[in-house]
LUMMI-409607 format. One record per atom (N, C-alpha, C): residue in one letter; x, y, z. Coordinates in steps of 0.1 Angstrom, whole numbers. Layout:
<pts>
PT residu     X     Y     Z
PT      A     X     Y     Z
...
</pts>
This chain:
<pts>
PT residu     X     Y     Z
PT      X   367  -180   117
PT      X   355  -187   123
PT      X   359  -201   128
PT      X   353  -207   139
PT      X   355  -216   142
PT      X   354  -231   134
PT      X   343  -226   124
PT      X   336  -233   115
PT      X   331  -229   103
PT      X   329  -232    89
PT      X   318  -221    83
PT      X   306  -224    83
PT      X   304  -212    82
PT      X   284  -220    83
PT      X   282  -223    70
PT      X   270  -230    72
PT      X   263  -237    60
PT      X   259  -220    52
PT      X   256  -220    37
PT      X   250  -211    31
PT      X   240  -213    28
PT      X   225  -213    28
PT      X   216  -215    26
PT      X   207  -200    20
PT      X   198  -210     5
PT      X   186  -199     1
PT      X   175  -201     9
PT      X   170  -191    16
PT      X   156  -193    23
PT      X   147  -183    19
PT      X   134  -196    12
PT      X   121  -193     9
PT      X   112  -192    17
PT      X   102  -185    19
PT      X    94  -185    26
PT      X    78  -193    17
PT      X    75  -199    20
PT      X    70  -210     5
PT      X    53  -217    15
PT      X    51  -205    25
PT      X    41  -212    25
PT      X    28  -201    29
PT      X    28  -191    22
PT      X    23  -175    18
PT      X    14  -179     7
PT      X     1  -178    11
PT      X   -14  -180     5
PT      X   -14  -165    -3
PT      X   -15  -157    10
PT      X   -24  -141     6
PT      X    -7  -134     0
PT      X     3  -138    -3
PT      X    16  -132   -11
PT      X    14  -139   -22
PT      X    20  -135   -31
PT      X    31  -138   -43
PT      X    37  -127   -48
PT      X    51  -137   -55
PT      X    57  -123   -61
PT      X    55  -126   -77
PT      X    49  -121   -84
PT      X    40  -125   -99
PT      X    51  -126  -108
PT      X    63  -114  -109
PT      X    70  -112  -116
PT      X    78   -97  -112
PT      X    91  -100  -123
PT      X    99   -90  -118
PT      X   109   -85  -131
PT      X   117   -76  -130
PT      X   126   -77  -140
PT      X   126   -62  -143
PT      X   137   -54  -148
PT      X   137   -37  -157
PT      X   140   -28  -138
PT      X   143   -34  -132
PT      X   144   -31  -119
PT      X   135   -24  -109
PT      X   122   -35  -113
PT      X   109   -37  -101
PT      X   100   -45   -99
PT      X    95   -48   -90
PT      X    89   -65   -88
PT      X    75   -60   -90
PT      X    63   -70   -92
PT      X    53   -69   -95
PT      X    51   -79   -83
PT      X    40   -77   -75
PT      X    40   -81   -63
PT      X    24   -79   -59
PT      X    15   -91   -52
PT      X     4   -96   -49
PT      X     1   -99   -30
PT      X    -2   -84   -26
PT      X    -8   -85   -14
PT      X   -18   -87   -10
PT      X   -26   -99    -4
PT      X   -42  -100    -4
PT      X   -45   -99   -17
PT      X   -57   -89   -18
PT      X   -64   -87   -30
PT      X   -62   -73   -39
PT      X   -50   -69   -35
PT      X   -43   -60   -41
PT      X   -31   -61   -48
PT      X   -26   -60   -61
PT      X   -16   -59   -68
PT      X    -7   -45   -72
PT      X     3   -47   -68
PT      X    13   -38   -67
PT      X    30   -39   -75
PT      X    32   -29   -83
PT      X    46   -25   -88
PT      X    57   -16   -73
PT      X    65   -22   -75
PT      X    77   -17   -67
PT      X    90   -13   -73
PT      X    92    -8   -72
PT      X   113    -6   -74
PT      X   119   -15   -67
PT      X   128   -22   -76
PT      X   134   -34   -68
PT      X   147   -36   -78
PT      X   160   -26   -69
PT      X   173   -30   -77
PT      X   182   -38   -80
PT      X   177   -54   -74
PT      X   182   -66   -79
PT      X   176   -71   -87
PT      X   167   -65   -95
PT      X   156   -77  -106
PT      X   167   -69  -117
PT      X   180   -73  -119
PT      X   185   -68  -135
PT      X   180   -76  -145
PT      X   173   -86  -145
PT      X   170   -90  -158
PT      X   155   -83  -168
PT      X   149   -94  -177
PT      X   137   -86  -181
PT      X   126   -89  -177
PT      X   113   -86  -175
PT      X   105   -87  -173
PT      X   101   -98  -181
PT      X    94  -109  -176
PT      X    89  -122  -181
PT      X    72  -120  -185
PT      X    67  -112  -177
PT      X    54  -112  -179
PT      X    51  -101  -191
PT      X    40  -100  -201
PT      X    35   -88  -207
PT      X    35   -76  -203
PT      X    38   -63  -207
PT      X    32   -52  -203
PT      X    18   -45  -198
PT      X     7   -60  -206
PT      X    -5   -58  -202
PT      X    -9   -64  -189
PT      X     3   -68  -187
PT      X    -3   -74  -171
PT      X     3   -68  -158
PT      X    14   -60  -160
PT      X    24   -48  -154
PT      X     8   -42  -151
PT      X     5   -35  -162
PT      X    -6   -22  -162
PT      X   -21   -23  -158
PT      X   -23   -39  -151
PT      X   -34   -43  -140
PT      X   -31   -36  -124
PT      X   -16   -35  -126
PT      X   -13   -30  -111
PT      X   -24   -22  -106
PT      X   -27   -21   -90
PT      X   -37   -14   -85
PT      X   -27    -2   -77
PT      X   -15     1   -79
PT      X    -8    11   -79
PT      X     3     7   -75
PT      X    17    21   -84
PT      X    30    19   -86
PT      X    37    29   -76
PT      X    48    21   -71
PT      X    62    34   -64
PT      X    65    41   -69
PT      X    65    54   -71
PT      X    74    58   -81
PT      X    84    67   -73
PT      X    99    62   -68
PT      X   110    66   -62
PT      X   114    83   -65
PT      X   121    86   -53
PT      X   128    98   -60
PT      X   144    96   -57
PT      X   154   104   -59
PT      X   167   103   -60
PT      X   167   101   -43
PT      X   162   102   -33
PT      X   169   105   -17
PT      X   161    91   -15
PT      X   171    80    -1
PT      X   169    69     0
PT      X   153    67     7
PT      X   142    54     3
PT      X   131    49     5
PT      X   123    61     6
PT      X   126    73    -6
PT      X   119    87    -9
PT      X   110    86   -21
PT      X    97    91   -24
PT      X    85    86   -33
PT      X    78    87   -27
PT      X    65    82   -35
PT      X    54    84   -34
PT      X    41    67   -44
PT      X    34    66   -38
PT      X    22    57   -45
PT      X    15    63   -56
PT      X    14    60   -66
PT      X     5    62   -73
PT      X    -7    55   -76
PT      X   -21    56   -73
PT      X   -31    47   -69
PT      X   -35    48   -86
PT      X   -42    37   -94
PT      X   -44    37  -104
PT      X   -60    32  -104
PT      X   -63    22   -93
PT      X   -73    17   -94
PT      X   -79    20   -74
PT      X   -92    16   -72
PT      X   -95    17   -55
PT      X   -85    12   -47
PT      X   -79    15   -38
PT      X   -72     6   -29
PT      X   -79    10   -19
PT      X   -83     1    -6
PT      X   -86     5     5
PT      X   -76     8    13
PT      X   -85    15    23
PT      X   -68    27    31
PT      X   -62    15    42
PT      X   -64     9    49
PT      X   -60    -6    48
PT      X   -69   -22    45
PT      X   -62   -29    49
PT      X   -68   -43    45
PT      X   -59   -53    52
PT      X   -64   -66    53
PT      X   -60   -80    63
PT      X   -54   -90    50
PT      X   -49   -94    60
PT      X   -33  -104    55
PT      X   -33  -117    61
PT      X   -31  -130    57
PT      X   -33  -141    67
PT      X   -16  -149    65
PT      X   -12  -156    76
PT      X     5  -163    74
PT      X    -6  -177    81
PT      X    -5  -186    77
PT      X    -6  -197    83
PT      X     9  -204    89
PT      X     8  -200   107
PT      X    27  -208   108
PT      X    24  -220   111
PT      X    32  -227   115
PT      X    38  -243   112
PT      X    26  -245   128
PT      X    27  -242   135
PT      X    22  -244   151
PT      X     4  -242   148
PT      X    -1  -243   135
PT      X   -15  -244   131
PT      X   -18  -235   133
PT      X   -13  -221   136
PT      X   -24  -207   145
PT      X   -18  -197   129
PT      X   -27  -193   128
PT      X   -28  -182   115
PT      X   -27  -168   122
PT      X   -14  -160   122
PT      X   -10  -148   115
PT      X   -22  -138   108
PT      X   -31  -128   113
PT      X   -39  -118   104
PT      X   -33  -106   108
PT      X   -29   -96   101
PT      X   -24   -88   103
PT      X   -26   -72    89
PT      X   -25   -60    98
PT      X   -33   -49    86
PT      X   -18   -48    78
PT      X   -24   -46    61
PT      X   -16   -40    53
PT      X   -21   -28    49
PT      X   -12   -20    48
PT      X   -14   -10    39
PT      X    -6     1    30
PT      X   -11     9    20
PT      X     3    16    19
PT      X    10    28    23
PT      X    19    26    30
PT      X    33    38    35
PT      X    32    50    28
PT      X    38    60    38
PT      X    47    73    28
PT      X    60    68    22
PT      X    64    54    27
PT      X    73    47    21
PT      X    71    39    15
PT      X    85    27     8
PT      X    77    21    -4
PT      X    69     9     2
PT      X    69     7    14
PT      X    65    -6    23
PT      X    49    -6    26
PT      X    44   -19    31
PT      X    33   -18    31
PT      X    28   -25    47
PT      X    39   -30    57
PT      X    37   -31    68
PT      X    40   -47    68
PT      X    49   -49    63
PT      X    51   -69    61
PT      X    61   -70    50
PT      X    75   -78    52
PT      X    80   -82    47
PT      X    79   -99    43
PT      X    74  -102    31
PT      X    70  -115    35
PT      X    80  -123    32
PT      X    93  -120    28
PT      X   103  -130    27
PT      X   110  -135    43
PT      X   107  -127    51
PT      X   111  -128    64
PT      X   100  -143    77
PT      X    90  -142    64
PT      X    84  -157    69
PT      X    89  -169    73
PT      X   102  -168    66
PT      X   111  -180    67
PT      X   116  -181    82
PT      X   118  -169    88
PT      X   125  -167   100
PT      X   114  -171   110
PT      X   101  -170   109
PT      X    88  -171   115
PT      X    87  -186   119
PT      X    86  -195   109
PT      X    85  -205   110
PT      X   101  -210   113
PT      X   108  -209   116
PT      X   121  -215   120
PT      X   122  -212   134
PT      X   114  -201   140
PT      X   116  -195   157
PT      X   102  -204   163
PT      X    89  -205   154
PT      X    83  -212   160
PT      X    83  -227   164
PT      X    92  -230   156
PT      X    94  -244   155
PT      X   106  -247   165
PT      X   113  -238   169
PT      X   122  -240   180
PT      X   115  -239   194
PT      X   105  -227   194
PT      X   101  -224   207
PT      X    93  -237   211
PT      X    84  -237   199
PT      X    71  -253   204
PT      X    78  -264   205
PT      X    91  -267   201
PT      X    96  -278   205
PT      X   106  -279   222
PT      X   108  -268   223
PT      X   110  -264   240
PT      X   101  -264   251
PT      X    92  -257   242
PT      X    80  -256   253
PT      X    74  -274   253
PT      X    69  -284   246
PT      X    70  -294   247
PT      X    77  -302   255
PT      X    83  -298   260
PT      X    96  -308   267
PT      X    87  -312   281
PT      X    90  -321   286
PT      X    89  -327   299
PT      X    98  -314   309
PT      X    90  -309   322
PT      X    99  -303   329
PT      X   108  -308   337
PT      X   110  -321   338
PT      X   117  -325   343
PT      X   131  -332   338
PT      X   143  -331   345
PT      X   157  -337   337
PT      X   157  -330   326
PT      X   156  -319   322
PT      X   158  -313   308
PT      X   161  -298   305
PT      X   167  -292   300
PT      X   174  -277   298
PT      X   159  -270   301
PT      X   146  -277   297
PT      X   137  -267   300
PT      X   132  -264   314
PT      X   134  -272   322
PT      X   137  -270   340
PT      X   143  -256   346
PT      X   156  -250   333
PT      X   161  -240   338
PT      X   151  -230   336
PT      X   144  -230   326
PT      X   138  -218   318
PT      X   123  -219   329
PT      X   121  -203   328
PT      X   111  -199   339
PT      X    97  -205   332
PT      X    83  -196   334
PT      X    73  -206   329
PT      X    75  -205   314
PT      X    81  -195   300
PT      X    79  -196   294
PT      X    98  -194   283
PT      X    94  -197   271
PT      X   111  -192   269
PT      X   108  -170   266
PT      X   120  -168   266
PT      X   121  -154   267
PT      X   124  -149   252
PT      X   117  -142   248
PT      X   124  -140   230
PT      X   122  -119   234
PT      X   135  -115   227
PT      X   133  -102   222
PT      X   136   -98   209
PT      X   126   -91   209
PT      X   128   -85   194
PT      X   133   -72   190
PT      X   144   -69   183
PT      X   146   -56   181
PT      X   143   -50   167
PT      X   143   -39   170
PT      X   133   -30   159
PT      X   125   -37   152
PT      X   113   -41   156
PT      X   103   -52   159
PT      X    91   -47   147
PT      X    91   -36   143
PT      X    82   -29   134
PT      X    70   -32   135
PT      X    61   -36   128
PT      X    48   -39   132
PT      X    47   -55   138
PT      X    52   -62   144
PT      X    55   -73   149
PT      X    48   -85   149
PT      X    49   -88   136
PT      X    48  -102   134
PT      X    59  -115   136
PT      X    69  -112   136
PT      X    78  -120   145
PT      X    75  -125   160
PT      X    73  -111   165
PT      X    69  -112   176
PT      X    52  -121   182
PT      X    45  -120   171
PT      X    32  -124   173
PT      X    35  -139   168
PT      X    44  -142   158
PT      X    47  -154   155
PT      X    51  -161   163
PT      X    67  -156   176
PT      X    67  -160   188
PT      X    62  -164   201
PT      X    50  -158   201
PT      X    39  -156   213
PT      X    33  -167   210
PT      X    28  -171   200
PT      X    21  -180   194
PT      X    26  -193   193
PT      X    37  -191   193
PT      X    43  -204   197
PT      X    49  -209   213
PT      X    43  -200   220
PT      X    42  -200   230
PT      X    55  -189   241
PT      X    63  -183   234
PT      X    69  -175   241
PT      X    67  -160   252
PT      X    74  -160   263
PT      X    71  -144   266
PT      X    81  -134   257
PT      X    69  -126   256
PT      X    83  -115   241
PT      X    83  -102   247
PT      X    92   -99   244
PT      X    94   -84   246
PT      X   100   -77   235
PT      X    90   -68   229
PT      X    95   -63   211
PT      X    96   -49   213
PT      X   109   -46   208
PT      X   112   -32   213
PT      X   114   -23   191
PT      X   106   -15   194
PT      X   110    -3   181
PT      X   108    12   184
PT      X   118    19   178
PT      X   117    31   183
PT      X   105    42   174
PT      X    92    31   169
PT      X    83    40   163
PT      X    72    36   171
PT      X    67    50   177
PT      X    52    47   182
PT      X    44    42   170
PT      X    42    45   162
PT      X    35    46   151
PT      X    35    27   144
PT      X    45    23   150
PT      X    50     8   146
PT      X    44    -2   158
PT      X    45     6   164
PT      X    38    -4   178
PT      X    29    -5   179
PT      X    19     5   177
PT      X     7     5   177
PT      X    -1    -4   171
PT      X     4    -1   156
PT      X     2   -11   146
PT      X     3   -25   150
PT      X    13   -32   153
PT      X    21   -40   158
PT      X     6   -47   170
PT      X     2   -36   179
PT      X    -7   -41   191
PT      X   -21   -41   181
PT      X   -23   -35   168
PT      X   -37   -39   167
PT      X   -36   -51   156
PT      X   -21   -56   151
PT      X   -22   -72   145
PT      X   -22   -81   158
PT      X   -17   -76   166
PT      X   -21   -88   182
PT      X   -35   -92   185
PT      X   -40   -79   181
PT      X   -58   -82   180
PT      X   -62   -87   172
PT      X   -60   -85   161
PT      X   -65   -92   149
PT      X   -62  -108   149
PT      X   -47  -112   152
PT      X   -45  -125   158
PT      X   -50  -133   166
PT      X   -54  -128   177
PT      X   -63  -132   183
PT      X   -55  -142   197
PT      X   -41  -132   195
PT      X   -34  -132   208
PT      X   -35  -120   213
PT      X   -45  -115   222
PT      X   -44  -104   226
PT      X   -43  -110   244
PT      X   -42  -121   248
PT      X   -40  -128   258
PT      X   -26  -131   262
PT      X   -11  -130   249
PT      X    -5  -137   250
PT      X     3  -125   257
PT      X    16  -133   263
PT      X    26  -123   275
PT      X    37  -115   261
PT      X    33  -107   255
PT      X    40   -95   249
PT      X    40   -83   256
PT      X    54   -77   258
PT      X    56   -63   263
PT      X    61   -56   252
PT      X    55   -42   248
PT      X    54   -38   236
PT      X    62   -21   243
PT      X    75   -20   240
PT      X    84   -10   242
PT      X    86    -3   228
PT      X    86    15   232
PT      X    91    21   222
PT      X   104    30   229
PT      X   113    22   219
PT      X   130    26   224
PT      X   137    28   217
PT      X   150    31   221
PT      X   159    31   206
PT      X   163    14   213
PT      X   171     5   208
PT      X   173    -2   204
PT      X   184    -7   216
PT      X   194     1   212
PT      X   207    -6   219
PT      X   206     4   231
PT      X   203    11   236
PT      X   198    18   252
PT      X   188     8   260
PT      X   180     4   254
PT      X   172    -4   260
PT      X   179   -19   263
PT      X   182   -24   256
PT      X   196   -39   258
PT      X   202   -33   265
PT      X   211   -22   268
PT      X   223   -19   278
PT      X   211   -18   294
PT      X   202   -14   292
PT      X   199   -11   308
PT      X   190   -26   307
PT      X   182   -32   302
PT      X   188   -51   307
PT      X   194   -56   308
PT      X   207   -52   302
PT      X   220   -59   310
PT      X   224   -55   323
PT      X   222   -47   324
PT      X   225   -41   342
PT      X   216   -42   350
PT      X   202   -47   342
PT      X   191   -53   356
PT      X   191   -69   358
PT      X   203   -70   346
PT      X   203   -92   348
PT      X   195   -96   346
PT      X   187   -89   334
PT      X   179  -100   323
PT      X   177  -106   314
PT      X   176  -119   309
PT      X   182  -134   305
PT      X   172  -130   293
PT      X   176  -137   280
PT      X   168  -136   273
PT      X   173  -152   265
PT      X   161  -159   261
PT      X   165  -177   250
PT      X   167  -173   235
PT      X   158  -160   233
PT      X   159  -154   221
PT      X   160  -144   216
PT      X   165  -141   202
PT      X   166  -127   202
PT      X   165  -128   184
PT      X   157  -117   185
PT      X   152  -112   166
PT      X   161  -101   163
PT      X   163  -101   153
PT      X   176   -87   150
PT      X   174   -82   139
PT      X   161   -71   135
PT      X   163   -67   121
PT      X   171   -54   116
PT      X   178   -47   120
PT      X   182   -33   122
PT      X   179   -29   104
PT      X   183   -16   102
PT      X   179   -10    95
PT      X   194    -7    86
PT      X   195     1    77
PT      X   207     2    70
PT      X   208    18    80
PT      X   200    28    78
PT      X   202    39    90
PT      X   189    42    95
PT      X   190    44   109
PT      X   176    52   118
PT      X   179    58   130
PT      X   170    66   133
PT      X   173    74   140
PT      X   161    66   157
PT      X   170    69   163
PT      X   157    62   180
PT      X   147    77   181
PT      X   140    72   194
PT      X   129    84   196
PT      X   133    97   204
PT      X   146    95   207
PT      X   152   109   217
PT      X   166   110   202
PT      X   161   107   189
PT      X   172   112   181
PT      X   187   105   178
PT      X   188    94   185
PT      X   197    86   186
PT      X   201    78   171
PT      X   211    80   166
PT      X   217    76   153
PT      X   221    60   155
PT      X   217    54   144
PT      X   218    44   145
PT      X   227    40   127
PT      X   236    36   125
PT      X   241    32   112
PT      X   248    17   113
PT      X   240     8   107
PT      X   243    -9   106
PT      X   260    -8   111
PT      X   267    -6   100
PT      X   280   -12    99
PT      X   291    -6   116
PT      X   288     5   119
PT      X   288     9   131
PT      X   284     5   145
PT      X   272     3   139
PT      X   262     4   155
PT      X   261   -15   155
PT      X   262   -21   150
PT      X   258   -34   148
PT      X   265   -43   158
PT      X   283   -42   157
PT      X   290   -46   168
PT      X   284   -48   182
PT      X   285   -33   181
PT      X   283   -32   197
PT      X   269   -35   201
PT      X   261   -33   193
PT      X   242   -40   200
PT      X   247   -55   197
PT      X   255   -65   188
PT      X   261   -78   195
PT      X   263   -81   209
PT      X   271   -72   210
PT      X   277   -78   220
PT      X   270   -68   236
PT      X   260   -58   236
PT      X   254   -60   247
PT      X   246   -72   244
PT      X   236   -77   238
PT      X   229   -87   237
PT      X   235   -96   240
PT      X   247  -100   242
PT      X   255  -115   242
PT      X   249  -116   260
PT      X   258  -104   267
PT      X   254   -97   283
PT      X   240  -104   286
PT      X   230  -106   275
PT      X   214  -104   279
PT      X   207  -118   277
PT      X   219  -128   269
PT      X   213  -137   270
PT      X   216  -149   284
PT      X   204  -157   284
PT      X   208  -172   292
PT      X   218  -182   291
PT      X   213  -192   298
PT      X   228  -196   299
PT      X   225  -209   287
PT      X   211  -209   286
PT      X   209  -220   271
PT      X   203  -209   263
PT      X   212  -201   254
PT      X   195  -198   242
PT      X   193  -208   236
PT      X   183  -203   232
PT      X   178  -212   219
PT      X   184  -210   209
PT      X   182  -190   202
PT      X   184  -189   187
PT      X   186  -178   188
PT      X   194  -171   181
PT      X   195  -156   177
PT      X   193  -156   164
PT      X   186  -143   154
PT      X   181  -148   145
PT      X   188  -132   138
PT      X   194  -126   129
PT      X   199  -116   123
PT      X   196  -115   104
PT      X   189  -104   102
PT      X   184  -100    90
PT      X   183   -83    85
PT      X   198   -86    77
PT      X   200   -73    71
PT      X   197   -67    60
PT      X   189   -55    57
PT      X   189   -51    43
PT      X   197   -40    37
PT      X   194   -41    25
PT      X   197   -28    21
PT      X   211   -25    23
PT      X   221   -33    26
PT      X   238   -29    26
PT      X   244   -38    17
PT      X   258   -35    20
PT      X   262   -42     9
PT      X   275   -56    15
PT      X   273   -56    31
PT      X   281   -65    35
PT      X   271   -82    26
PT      X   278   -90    29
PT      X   276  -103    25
PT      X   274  -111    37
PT      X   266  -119    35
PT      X   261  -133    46
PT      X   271  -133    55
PT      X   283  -135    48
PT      X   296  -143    57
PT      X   298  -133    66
PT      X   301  -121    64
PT      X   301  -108    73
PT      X   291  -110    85
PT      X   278  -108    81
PT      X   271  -113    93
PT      X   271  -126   102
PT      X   276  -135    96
PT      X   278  -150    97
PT      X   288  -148   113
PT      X   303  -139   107
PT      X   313  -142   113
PT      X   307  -129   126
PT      X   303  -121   123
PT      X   298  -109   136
PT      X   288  -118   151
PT      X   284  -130   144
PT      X   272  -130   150
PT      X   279  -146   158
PT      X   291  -150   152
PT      X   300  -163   156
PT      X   314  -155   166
PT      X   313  -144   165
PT      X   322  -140   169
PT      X   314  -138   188
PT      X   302  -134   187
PT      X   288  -127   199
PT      X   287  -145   205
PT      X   287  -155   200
PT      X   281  -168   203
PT      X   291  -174   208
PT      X   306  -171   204
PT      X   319  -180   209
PT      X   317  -187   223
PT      X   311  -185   231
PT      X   309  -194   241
PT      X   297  -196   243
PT      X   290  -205   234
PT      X   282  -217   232
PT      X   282  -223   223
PT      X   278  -240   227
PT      X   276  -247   213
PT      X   267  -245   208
PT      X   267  -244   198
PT      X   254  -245   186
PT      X   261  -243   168
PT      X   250  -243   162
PT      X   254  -240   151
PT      X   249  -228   142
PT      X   258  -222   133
PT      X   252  -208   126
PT      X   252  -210   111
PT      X   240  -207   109
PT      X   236  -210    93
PT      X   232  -199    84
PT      X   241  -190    77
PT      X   237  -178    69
PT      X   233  -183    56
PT      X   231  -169    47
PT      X   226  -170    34
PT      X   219  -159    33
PT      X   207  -158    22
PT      X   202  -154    17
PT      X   187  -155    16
PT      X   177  -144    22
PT      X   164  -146    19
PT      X   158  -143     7
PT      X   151  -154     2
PT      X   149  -151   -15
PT      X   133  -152   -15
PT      X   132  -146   -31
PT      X   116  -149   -31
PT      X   113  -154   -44
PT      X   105  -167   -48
PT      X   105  -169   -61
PT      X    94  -162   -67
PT      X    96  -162   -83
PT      X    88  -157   -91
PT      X    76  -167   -94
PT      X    67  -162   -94
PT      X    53  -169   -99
PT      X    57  -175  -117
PT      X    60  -162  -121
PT      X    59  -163  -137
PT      X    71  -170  -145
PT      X    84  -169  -139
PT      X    93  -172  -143
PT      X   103  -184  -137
PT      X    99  -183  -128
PT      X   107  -192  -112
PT      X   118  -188  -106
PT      X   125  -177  -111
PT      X   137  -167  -113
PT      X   137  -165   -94
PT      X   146  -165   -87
PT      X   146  -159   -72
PT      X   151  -147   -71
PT      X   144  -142   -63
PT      X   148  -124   -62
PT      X   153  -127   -45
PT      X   163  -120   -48
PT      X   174  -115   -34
PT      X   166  -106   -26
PT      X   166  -110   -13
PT      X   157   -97    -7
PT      X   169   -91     8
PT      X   172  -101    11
PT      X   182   -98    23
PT      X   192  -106    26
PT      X   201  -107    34
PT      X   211  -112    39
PT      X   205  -115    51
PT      X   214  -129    60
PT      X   208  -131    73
PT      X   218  -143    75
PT      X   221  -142    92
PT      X   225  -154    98
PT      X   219  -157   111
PT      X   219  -167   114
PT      X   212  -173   123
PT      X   218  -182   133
PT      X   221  -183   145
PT      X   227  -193   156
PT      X   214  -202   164
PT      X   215  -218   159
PT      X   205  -224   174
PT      X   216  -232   179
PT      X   208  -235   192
PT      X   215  -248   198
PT      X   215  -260   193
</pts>
């Protein structure tokens, strides 16, 4: 690498309607809204800090089976079949968005990924701020351009809008988009310029590269494996390269930021660090990896949730 990047823990530390209560015996105990939840979670190797009598308040547990993000909920107490979530981001506009629970172990929100929320907003609103005149923002059309890939229920993306970007958030689940357009409502950006595509992923980047269009930003969450909507195989350590480097094709001549967040594998920060320094080699800026963590309520202990590196100007 040209350089190394900085390593950084990033908390997401400013989640009212989250917490993570406690963790430990390999599963987090975890506070959505007004719902409390047990998870499987194979980096909590230590012990549980909290009582057992406070585990068994849960309002329902994962209980996994041997084949990957395979299980089922077990409801212990009412849960409503969904329910509202609030993010307050840095740009004063509050994030409401439905949770609820999956045939998987997910609930429609990763909230450690907040961090990345407030880091894209705070780029865009400081761009969009700029005087248009004598300044990089002159090049940029009326708004900056952010895309999102495998966008899932799109709070990134509604976090972008919001901070005044045009976005265009691409996932290959109708089922995710949808969702995704009725947190836009709930936000109360249902005004703002989002184009809401269901694609596979790296098909859709290759045919904007051949129509010559610029993008300032770009969200990257890919998956460890998924399949697109016409069946299209997707596996991180493979497929990851090459959606690089069409995207490199797709950006402007100033981005802003590219933002990349991996789960569930076993490469390391630096791996992503150097893939994502290798896509940026011609422009300045800086790339800052690490680790997205989440502290414990009960203990202060930080739980590992992802890997990620990130490039701004």
């Amino acid at each position: 690498m040209r350089n190394l990047p900085s390593f950084t823990l990033l908390e997401a530390n400013r989640w009212q309607d989250y917490e993570l209560l406690d963790s430990g015996d390999g599963q987090k105990l975890e506070r959505f809204g007004k719902y409390v939840f047990a998870r499987p979670e194979s980096q909590a190797m230590w012990s549980r800090f909290l009582p057992r009598s406070e585990w068994d308040r849960a309002h329902g547990v994962f209980i996994p089976t041997g084949e990957e993000s395979g299980g089922h909920w077990q409801l212990k107490k009412q849960v409503d079949e969904k329910w509202t979530m609030t993010y307050p981001l840095p740009t004063e506009r509050n994030l409401r968005f439905i949770v609820m629970t999956t045939p998987g172990r997910h609930l429609g929100v990763f909230p450690e990924v907040a961090a990345h929320w407030d880091f894209m907003a705070d780029a865009i609103s400081g761009v969009q701020s700029l005087p248009t005149f004598d300044s990089p923002r002159q090049e940029m059309s009326d708004s900056v351009k952010v895309l999102n890939l495998f966008g899932y229920t799109g709070l990134a993306s509604l976090a972008a809008a919001a901070a005044g970007a045009s976005v265009t958030h691409v996932d290959a689940s109708k089922k995710s988009v949808a969702w995704a357009r009725e947190n836009q409502e709930l936000s109360g950006l249902g005004d703002r310029p989002i184009r809401w595509i269901v694609e596979d992923a790296l098909k859709y980047v290759q045919r904007e590269a051949k129509r010559g269009v610029k993008y300032d930003g770009v969200i990257l969450d890919p998956p460890k494996f998924g399949r697109g909507p016409k069946g299209e195989v997707w596996e991180v350590y493979k497929s990851l390269p090459n959606l690089l480097e069409e995207i490199r094709k797709c950006l402007s001549d100033r981005p802003l930021f590219i933002v990349v967040t991996v789960y569930a594998v076993r490469a390391s920060a630096i791996h992503v660090a150097q893939a994502l320094d290798e896509m940026m080699r011609k422009f300045d800026g800086k790339i800052e990896s690490g680790e997205l963590v989440t502290r414990e309520k009960s203990a202060g202990r930080l739980l590992s949730q992802a890997v990620f590196a990130r490039w701004s100007k």
